[in-house]
VOPAGU-2260 file (C-alpha; in pm, 1 decimal, decimal comma):
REM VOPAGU-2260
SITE   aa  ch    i         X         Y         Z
SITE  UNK   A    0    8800,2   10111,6    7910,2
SITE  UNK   A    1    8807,3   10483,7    7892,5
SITE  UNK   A    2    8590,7   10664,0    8155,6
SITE  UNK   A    3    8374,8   10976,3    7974,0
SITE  UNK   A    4    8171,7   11120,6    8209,9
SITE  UNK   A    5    7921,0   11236,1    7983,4
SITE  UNK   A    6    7656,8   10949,3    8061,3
SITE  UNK   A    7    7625,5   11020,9    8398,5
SITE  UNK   A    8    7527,2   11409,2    8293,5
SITE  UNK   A    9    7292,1   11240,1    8016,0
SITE  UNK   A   10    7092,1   11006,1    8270,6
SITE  UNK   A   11    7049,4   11314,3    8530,6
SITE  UNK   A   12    6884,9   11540,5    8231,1
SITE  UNK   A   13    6647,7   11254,1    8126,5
SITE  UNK   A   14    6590,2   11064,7    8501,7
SITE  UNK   A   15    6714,0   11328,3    8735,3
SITE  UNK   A   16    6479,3   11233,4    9071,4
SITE  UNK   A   17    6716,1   10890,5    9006,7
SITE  UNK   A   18    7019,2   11056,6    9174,7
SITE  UNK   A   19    6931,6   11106,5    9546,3
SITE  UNK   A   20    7195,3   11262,6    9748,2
SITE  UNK   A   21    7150,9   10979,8   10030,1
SITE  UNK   A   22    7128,2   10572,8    9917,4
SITE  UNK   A   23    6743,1   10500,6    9865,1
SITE  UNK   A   24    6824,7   10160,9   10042,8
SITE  UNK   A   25    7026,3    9990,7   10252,5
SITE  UNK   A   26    7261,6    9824,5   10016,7
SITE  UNK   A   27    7458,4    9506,3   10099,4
SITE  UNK   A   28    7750,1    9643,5    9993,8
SITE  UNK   A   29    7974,5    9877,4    9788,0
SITE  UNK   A   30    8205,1    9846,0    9513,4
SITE  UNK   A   31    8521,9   10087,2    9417,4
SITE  UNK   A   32    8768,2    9987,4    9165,6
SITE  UNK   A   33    9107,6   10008,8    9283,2
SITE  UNK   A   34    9232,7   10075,7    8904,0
SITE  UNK   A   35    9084,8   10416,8    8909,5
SITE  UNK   A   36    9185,9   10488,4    9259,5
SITE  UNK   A   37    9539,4   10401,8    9184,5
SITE  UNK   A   38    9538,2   10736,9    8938,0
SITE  UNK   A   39    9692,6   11113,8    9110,0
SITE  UNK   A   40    9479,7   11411,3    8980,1
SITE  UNK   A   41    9508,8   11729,7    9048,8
SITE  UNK   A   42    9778,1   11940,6    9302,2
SITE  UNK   A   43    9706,8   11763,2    9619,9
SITE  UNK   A   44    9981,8   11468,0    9536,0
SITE  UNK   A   45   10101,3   11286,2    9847,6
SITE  UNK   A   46   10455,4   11261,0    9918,0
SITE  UNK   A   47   10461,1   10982,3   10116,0
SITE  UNK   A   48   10292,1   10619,7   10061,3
SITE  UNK   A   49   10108,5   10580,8   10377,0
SITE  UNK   A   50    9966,2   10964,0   10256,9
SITE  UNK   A   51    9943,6   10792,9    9913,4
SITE  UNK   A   52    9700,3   10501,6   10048,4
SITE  UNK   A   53    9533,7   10745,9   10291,7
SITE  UNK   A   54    9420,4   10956,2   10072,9
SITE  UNK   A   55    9341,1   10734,8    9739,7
SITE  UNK   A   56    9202,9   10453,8    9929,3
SITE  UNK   A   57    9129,8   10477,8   10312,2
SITE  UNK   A   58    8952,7   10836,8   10331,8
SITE  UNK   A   59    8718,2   10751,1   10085,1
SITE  UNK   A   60    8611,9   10369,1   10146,2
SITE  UNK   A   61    8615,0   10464,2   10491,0
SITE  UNK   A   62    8314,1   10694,7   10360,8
SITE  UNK   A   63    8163,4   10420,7   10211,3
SITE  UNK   A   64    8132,3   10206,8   10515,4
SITE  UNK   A   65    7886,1   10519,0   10644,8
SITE  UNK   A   66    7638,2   10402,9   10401,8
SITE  UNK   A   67    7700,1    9953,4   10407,7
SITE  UNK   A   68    7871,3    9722,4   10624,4
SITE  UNK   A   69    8064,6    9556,1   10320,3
SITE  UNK   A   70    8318,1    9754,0   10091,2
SITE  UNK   A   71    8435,7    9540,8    9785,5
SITE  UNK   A   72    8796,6    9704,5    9648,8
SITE  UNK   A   73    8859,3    9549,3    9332,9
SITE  UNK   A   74    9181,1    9577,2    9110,2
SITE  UNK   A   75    9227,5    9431,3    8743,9
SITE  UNK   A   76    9371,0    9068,4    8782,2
SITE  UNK   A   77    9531,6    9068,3    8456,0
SITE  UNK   A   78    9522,7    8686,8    8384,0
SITE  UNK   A   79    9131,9    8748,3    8356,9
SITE  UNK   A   80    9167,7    9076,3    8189,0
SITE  UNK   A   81    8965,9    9049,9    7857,7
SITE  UNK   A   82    9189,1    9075,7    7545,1
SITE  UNK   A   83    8969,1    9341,7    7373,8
SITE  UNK   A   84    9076,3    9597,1    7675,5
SITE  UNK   A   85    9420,8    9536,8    7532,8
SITE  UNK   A   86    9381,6    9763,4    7276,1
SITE  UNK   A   87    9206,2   10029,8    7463,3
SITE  UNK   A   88    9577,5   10028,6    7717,2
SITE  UNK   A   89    9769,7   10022,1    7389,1
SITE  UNK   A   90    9592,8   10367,6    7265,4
SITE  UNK   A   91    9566,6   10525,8    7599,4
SITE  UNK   A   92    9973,3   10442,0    7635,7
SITE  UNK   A   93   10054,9   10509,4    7314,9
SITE  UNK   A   94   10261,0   10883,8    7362,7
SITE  UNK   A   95   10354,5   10746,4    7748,1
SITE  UNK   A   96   10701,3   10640,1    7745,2
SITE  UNK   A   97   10827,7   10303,9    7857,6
SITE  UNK   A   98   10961,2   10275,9    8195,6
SITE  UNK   A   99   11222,5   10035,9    8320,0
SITE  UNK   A  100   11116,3    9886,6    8645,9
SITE  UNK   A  101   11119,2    9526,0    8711,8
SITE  UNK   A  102   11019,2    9273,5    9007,0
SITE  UNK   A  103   11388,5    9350,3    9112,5
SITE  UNK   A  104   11296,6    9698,4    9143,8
SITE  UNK   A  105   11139,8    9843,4    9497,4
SITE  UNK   A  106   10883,6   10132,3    9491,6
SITE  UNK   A  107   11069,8   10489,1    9525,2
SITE  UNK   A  108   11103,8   10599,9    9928,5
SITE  UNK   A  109   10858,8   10870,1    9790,4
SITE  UNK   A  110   10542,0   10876,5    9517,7
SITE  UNK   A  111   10679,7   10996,7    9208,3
SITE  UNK   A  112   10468,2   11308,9    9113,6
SITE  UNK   A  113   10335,8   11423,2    8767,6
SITE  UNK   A  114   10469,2   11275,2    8406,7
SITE  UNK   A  115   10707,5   11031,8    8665,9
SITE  UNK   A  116   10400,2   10914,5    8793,5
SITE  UNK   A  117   10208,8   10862,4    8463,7
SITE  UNK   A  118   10487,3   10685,0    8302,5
SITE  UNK   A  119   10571,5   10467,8    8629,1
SITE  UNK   A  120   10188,2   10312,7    8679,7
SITE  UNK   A  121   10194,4   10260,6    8300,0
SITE  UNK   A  122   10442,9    9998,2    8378,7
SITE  UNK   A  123   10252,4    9658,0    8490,4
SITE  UNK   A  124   10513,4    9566,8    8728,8
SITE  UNK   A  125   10530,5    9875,5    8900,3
SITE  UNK   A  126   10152,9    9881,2    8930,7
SITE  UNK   A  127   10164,9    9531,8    9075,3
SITE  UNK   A  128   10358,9    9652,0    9361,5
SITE  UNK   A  129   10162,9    9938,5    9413,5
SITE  UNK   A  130    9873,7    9677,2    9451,0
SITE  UNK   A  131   10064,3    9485,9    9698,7
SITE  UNK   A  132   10129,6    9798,7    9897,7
SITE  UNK   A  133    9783,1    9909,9    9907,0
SITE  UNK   A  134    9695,8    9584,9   10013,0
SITE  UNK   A  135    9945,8    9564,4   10274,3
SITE  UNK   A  136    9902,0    9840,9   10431,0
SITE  UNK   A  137    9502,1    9899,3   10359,5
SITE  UNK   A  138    9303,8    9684,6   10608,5
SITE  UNK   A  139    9428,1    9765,5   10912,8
SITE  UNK   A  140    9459,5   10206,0   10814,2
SITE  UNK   A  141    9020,0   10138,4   10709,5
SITE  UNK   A  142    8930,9    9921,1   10978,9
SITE  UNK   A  143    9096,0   10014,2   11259,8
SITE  UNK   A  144    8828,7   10129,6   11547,3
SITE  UNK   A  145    8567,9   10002,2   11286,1
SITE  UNK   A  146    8287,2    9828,5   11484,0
SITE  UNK   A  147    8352,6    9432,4   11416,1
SITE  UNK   A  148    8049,5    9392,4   11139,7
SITE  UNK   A  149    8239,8    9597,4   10846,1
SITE  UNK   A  150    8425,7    9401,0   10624,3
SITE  UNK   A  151    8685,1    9544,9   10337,6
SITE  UNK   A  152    8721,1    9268,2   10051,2
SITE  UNK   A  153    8958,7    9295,4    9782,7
SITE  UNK   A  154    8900,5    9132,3    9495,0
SITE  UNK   A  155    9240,0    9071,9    9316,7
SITE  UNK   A  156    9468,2    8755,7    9275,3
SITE  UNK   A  157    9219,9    8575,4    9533,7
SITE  UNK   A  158    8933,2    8757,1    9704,3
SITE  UNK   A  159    9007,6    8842,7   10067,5
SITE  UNK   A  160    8790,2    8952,8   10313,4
SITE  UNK   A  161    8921,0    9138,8   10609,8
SITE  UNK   A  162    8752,7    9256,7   10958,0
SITE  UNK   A  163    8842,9    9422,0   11243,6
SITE  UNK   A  164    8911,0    9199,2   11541,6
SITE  UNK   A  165    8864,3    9410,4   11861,2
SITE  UNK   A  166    8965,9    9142,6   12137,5
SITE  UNK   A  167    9274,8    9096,0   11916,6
SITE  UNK   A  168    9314,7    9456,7   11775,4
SITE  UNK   A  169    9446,5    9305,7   11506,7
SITE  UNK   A  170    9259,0    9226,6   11181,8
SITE  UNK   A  171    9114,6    8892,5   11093,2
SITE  UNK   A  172    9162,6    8733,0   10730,2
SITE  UNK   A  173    8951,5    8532,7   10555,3
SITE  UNK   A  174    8956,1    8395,3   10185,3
SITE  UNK   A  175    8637,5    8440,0   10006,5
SITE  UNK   A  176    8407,2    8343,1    9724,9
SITE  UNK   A  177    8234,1    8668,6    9649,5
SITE  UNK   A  178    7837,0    8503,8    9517,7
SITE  UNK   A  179    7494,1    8677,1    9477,7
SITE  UNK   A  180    7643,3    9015,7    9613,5
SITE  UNK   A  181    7363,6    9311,0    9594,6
SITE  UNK   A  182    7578,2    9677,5    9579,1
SITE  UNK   A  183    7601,3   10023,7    9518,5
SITE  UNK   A  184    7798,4   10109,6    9266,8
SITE  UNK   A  185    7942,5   10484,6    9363,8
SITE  UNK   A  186    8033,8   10726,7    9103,0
């Protein structure tokens, strides 16, 4: 799925007192996809990974948790990935050039910057352990000094949910079945 932003200016021409600046309601919780926070724009790149998930994924879910006590961080789980979005990888990869990194392979001591970076989260595998990092290192960088009622779940291979255990100052895991959610979905 490509991402145009040109619906989002239609709908505030035609419905602008829609788009409030604060949530209308209290919402259950939010959602972010983790696919589009995986991408580097711009000059700002981090150098390092713990920068790297700091600044992709902690600053701003950690934003979210001002407005819900619930942030769902979802990432494509490509055995449920619909065919038809096949194609749409297939064009959008088409003048990207095939990298060589396998399961074998670890993730550089540093984020590759630029076209590295482009070509490099093209790659599946390499993405998959980008994932895994995230995940790793994620819960307790967002929840840390988090009062105990704000849970992170990420939706992946298995949905997760994670909380911050104060007694324990560690964080507690829990699988979940994610039913009947009510969220935000931030733009």
């Amino acid at each position: 799925m490509t991402i145009d932003s040109t619906w989002l200016h239609a709908f505030k021409e035609e419905a602008r007192e829609a788009f409030t600046k604060h949530a209308p309601f209290h919402p259950n919780a939010v959602f972010s996809d983790g696919q589009i926070r995986l991408m580097q724009g711009g000059h700002h790149c981090p150098k390092t990974w713990d920068d790297y998930v700091a600044r992709q994924f902690a600053f701003p879910l950690r934003h979210f948790f001002e407005t819900c006590d619930t942030v769902i961080l979802a990432f494509d789980n490509y055995a449920h990935v619909p065919m038809a979005k096949c194609m749409t990888q297939q064009q959008r990869r088409r003048n990207v050039p095939c990298v060589d990194f396998s399961e074998h392979n670890c993730l550089p001591g540093m984020v590759p910057r630029g076209e590295e970076w482009t070509n490099l989260i093209a790659n599946r595998t390499f993405k998959a352990k980008v994932i895994d990092m995230v995940i790793l290192m994620l819960p307790s960088k967002l929840l840390r000094d988090q009062p105990a009622r704000k849970r992170l779940i990420v939706d992946y291979q298995t949905p997760v949910s994670y909380t911050w255990n104060a007694d324990t100052k560690r964080v507690d895991i829990v699988q979940v079945v994610l039913k009947n959610v009510l969220f935000l979905l931030i733009i």
